[in-house]
N, C-alpha and C positions, 0 to 999 in steps of 0.2 A: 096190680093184676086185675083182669077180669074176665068172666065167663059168658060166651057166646049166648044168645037166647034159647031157653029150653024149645023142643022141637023144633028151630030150625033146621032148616037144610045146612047141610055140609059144607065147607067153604074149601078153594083149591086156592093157594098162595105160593106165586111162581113169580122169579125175577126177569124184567121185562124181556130180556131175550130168550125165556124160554126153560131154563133150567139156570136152578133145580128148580122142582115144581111140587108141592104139598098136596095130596088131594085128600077131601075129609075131615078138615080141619073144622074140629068148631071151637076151639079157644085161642085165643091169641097173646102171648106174653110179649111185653115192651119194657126194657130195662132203660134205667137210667131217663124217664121219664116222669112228667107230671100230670096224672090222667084225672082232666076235669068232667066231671058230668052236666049236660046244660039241660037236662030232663028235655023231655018228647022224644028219646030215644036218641039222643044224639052228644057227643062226648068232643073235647079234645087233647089231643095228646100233645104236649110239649115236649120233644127231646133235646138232647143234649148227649153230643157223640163224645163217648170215653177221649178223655186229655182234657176234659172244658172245650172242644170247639169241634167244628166240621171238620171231618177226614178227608171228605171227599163230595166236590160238587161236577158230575157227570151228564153229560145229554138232555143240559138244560139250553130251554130259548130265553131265560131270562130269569136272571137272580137279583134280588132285591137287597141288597148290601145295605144295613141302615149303622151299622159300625167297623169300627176297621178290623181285615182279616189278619189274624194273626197265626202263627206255629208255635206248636210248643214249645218248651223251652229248649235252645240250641240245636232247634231243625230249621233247614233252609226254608224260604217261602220260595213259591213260582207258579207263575200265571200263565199255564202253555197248554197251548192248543195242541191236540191229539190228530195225528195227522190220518187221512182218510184210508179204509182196509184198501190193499193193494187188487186192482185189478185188471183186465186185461191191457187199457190204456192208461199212461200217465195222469193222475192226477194233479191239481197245482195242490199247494200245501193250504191248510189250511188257516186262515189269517185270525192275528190276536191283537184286540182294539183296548187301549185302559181310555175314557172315552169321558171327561168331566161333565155334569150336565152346563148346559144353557141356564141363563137366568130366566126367569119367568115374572113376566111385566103384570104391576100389579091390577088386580080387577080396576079401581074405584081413583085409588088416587096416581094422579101422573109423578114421574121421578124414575129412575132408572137404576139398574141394576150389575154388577159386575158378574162374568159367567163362571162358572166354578174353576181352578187350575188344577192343572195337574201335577205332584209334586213325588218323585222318585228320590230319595232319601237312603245313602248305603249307612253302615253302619258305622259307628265310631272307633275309634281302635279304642283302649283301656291298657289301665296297669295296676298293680299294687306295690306303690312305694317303686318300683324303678320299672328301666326297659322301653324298647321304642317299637311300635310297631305305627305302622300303615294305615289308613283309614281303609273302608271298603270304596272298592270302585265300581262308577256306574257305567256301567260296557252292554253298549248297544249295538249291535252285530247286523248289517244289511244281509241280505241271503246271498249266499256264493251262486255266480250266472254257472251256465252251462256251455261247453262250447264256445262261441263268440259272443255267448251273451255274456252283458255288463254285468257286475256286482249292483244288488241293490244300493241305494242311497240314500242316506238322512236326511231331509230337508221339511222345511218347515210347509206347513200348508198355505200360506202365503207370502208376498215379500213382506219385508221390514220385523219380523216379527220374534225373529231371535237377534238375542238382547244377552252380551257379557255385563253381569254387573261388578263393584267395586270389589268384589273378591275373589282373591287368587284361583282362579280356572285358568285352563289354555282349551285351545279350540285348535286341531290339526288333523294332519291327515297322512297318511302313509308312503305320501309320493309327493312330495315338499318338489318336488323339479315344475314340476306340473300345477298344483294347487296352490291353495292359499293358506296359512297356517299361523296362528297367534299364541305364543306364549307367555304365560304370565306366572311366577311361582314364588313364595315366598320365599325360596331358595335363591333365586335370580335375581342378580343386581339390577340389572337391564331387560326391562321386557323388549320381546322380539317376534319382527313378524312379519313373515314372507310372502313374496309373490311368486305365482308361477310366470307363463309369456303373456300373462293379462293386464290390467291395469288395475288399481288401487284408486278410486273416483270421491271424493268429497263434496257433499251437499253445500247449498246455500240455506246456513240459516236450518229451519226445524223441515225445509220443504225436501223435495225428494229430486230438485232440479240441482243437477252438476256443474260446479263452475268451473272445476278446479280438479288435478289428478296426475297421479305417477306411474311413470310407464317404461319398462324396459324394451328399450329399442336394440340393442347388441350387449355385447361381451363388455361388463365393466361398464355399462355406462344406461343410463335413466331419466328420462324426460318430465321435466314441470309444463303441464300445456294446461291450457285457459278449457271455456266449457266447448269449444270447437274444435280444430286442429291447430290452431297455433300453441304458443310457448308462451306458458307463466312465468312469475317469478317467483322469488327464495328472501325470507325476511332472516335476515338475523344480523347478532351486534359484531360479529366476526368472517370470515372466511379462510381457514385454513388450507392452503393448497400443499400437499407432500411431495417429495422429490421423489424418484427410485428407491430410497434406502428410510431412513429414518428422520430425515430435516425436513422442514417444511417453512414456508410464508407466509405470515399471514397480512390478510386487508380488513384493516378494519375503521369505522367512522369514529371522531373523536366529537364531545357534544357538543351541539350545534342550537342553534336559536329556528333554525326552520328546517324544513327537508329542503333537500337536493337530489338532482338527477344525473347523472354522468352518463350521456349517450356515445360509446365508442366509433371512432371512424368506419366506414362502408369497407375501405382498403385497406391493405399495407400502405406504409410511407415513409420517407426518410426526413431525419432532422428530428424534429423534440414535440410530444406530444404537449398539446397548451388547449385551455378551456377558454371559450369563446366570450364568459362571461354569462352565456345561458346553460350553461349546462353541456351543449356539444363539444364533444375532444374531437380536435383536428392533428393533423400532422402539419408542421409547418419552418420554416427557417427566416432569421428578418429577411426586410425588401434587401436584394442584390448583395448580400454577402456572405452568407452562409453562416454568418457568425455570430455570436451578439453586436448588436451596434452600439448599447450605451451600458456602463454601468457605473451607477450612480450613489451616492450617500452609503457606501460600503466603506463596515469596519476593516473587512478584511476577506480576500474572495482566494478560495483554492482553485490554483488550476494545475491539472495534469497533462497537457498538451499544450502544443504548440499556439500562440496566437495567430491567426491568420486573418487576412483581407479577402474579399474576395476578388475576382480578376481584375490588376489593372487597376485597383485601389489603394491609391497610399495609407501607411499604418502608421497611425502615432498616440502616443500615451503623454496626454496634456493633462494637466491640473488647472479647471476652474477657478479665475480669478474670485476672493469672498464678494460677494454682497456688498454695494456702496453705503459706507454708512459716514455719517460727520465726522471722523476723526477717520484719516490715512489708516489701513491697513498691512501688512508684511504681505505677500504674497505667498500662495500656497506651495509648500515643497513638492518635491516631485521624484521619488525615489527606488531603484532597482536595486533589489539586496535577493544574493543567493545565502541560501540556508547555512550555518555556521557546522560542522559533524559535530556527530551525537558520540561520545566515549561508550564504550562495549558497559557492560554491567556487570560482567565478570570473565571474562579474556580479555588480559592484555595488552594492547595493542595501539595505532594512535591510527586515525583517518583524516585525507585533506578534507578541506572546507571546499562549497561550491563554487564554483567558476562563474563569474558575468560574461557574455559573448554578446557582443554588440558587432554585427556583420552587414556590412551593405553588399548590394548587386552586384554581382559580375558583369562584365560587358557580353555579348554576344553578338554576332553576326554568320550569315548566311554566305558561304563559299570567300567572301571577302567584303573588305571594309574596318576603319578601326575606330573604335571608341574607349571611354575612359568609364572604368569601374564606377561605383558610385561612393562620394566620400562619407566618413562621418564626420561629422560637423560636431563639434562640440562648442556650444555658443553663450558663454556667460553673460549675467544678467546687465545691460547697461545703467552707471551710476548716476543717478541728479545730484546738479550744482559740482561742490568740490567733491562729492561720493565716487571714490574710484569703482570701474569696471570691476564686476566679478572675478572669480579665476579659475582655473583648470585647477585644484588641488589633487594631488594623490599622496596620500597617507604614508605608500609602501612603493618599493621598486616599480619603475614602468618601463615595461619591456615593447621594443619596438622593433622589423624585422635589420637585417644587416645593412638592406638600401645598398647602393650605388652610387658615384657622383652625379650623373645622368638622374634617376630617380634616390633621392636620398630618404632615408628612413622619416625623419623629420623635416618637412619641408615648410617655407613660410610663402607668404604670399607674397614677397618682394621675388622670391626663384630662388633667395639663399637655403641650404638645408647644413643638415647634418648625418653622416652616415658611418657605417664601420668598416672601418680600414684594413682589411686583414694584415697586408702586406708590411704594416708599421704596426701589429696588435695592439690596436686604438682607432681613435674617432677622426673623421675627414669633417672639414667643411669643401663646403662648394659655393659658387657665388653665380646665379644664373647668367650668359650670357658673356660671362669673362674665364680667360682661358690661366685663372689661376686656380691651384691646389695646396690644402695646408692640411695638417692634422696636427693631434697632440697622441704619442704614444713612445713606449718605451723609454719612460721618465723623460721628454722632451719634445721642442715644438718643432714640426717638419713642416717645410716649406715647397710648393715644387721650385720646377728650375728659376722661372722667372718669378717664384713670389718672393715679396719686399713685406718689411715691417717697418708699420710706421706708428707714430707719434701726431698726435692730433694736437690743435691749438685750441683745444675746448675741450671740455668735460661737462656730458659726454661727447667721446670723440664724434665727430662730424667730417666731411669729407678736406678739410683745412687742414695742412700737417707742415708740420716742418722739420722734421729729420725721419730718416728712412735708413733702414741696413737692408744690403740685397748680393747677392754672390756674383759679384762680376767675373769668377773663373774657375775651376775646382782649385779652391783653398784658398781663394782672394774673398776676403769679405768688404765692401765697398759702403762708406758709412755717406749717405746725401742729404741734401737741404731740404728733403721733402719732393724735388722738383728733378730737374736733371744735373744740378750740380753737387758741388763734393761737400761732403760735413768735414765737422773737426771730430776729432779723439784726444779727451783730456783725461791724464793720469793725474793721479792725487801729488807727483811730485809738479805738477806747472806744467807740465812738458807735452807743447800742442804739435802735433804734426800735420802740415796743411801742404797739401798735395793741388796741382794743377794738370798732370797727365793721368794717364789710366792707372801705372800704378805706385804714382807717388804717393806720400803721405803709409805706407802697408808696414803696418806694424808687428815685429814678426819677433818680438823677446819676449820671455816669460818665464814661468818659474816652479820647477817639481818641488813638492813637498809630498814627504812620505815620514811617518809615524810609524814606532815599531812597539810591540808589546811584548813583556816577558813571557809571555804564550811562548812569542814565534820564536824565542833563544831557545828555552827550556825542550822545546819540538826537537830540537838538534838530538838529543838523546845522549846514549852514554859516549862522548867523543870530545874532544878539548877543542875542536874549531870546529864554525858552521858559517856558510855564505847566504846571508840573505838577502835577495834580489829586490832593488828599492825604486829604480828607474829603467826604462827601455827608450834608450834617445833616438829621435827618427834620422834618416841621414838626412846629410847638412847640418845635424846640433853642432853651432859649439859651447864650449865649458867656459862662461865668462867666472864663474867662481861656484865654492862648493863649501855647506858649511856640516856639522853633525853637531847637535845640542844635545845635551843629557837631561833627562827632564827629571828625571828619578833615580838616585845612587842604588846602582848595581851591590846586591849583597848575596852571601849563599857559598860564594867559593874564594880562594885565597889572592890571588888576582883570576879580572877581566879586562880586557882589551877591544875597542873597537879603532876599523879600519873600512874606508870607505875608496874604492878606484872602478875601472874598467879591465884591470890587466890580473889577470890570476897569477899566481895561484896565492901571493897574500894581499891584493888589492888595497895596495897602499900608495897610489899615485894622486891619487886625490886629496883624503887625508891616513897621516900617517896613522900607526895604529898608538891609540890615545886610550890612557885608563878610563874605563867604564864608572867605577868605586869613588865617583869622586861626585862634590856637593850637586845640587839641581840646577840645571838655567847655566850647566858649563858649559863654554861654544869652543868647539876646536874648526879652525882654518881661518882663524880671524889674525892670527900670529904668521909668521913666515916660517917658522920651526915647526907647525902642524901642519903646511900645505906639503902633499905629493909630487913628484915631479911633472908630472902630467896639468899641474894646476897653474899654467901660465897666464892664464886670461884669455887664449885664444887659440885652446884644446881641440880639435878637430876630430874626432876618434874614426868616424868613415862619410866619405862623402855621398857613399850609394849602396849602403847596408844599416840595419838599425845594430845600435850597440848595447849592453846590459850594463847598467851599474849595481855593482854588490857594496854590504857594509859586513864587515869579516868578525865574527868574536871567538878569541881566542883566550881558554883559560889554562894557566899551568901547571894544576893538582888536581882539581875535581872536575868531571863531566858539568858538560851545559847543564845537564838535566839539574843540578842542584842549585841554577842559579835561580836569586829573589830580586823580586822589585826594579827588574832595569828595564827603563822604559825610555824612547829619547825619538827625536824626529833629524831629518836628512834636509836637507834644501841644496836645489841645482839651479844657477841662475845661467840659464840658456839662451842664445839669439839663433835662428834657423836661418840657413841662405834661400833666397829668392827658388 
């Protein structure tokens, strides 16, 4: 405390705008002060405003800050300009600078200095033992425009001078469509960062010159260009390109011993894209084929299409003779194999194996004209010395079409073939040139009218023969010398018949033989006689004799009897009816007591009807059906009239 000077005058102490105002004061109390005396009348007073600090610093031009301003404990701080008293016209607001010094270059010695920063610092969040709170945030607010006018803006006072560094900040803004906006958060896997319709520009190097930058040019899609308007490029060890949905492609380089350039064709093109050997990819197909022309030292080549030539080019699949070397080599195989079926894995079922189709040319022509298909040739290999010729082998069936005699399925190079005969269900030959016809079918050999079999004087046969059978009439067979004249015909008994007219020498006896089996008795069923039919004699047969042999003694019933004629109802004119029951290898009609009457040697039975001969068994207690083991054969020894 202290007391004003004895009789001074009076002192008036009023706050600068005027009230309140003291008048008559001559003591002045100062609390919360350090009131030094410096003698010659002159004092200073240090205060210190209740809390420890300035309350309040007002309608100063300039405060001299020599430590940091601080609030009491858990009051906010703020450094805000008081905006001017309202008056008749708008005022602007008034502006608030925090404002670092400059550095100040030294008097004496040279050397430089860095200028003071400015450093805005929120508060930290805090816990005790748990709990999560937020750090403070530092929000800096432009002034809202008015009208049409803009929103203030943040921006630095010159270029290049704001600077994210290595810690989690983001730097955005409210309208991401339009500006530019970088995210970065320890929260965030992936930092991220947007452009508006501007570009994104990258320096060369520490300078401030552009080489390089990305640019949104439409919807979906973003431009690499160089430091002018043209287009950069994209480094990296992959390229993934995505489909519509979820699958995607990718291109990527495998290591390499140098770079490479891959420059893409100008155009579209058709055929296969191929590398020039520098770098440029062309479109291209070989010279005049459209196709490959060679392929060579292949273990093994997939193909899914057809092989083709191109126009007017023949096609062929040859095997390269090896390499001459001192000792003779095999020659190289040469082989067409369709794929064998693959069995299911779990259905089933069975699949055929591929098909080989080997097809040559059709003929064609224009309104008229005729030509011949083209063949396939199949040409085995020719053999040295005594090495036989190659051959046609096939493993398995080979099928050929039905042919014709005109065109036969199998044809040779002399003009003989071979074809299918329907009309005899069997095989024709043909012989070019000659107006004969033969086949084999229906267990036997068919001749036409005028063909002849002959008998060659060589083996193999050669055109030299000497005996020939040929039909000199329906049902004359004509046996010759090979030439125009007459053969012989020898029977195993001596007995040659040798004819000099057309048809002498025509041999016309022979001999039925018919076997019967305890089957065809026992068939008869429950009845004590059955007739079974053993010959049908054509007209003109006669009956030069008739025999029945037993081959196997009849057992099963009390008697068996057979009987052998033409005449029913017990066809016994041939031979009479003879015990069946008796030893094996018995012959009845060899005695005069077993022949029929009918068995004179020169029996006629119709001269222009065929007639039947039956063999009759008859048993007299028990059904056929119980007979066993009779088995026996029939013989008819016949001569036919002319």
């Amino acid at each position: 405390m202290a007391s004003w000077l004895a009789g001074a005058t009076a002192l008036t102490v009023a706050e600068a705008d005027g009230a309140p105002s003291v008048s008559g004061v001559n003591t002045i109390l100062v609390t919360n002060t350090t009131l030094t005396d410096n003698t010659g009348g002159s004092v200073t007073i240090a205060m210190t405003p209740a809390g420890g600090a300035n309350t309040a610093l007002s309608n100063l031009a300039a405060v001299a800050v020599s430590a940091a301003l601080t609030t009491g404990a858990g009051t906010a701080a703020a450094l805000t300009a008081t905006k001017a008293v309202a008056t008749a016209s708008s005022a602007e607001g008034i502006a608030a600078t925090l404002t670092a010094s400059a550095a100040t270059a030294g008097s004496t010695n040279a050397g430089a200095a860095a200028g003071g920063s400015v450093t805005i610092t929120s508060g930290a969040a805090a816990q005790k033992t748990s709990g999560n709170a937020a750090g403070g945030d530092i929000i800096i607010t432009p002034g809202a425009g008015i009208g049409t006018g803009a929103y203030g803006i943040l921006r630095p006072s010159a270029d290049n001078i704001l600077a994210l560094g290595s810690a989690a900040y983001r730097l955005t803004t409210a309208f991401a469509s339009t500006g530019f906006s970088i995210y970065k958060a320890v929260s965030e896997a992936n930092p991220t960062a947007t452009l508006g319709d501007g570009v994104l520009n990258f320096g060369a190097g520490t300078s401030n010159a552009v080489d390089s930058g990305i640019a949104r040019i439409g919807a979906a899609e973003v431009k690499i260009s160089n430091a002018s308007t043209g287009y950069g490029s994209i480094r990296t060890s992959a390229l993934k390109l995505f489909d519509a949905g979820t699958h995607f492609s990718i291109f990527q380089a495998q290591t390499q011993v140098a770079d490479l350039t891959y420059t893409l064709p100008a155009a579209h093109g058709t055929g296969y894209l191929y590398d020039d050997g520098a770098g440029a990819l062309a479109w291209g197909t070989p010279a005049g084929t459209g196709a490959n022309t060679a392929l060579s030292n292949l273990t093994a080549v997939a193909i899914n299409a057809p092989l083709t030539t191109g126009a007017g080019t023949a096609a062929a699949l040859t095997a390269t003779p090896p390499t001459q070397t001192a000792s003779a080599q095999a020659g190289i195989a040469a082989g067409l194999t369709a794929s064998a079926a693959v069995a299911g894995s779990s259905n089933v079922g069975a699949a055929a194996g591929g098909s080989v189709t080997i097809t040559a040319g059709a003929a064609a022509q224009l309104t008229s004209g005729n030509a011949a298909g083209g063949d396939v040739v199949l040409t085995p290999g020719a053999g040295i010395g005594t090495g036989a010729n190659g051959i046609v082998n096939a493993t398995g069936p080979l099928r050929v079409p039905d042919g014709t005699y005109a065109v036969p399925s199998i044809a040779f190079a002399s003009g003989a073939g071979i074809y299918e005969n329907a009309a005899i269900y069997g095989i024709g030959f043909s012989c070019d040139n000659h107006s004969v016809y033969a086949g084999m079918g229906q267990g036997g050999l068919f001749l036409g009218s005028t063909g002849v079999v002959y008998w060659s004087t060589t083996d193999p046969p050669t055109g030299s023969v000497n005996l020939g059978l040929l039909s000199l009439a329906p049902g004359v067979l004509k046996v010759t010398n090979g030439s125009t004249g007459n053969g012989n015909i020898v029977a195993s008994t001596a007995i040659t018949a040798v004819g000099t007219a057309a048809h002498n020498g025509v041999i016309r006896t022979g001999v039925y033989k018919r076997a019967w089996t305890n089957a065809e008795v026992t068939a008869f069923g429950g009845v004590l006689t059955g007739d079974l039919k053993v010959a049908t004699l054509p007209a003109k047969t006669i009956i030069r004799n008739a025999y029945v042999v037993i081959d196997s003694q009849a057992a099963g019933t009390t008697t068996l009897t057979a009987a052998m004629g033409r005449t029913g109802a017990a066809y016994i004119d041939y031979i009479v009816a003879s015990n069946a029951k008796v030893a094996a290898n018995t012959v009845y009609g060899d005695a005069v007591a077993e022949r029929g009457t009918n068995l004179t040697g020169y029996d006629l039975p119709s001269y222009t009807a065929d007639v039947d001969v039956y063999v009759q068994f008859v048993s007299t207690v028990e059904n056929l059906s119980a007979v066993t083991s009779c088995t026996g054969t029939v013989y008819l020894l016949t001569e036919t009239l002319p």
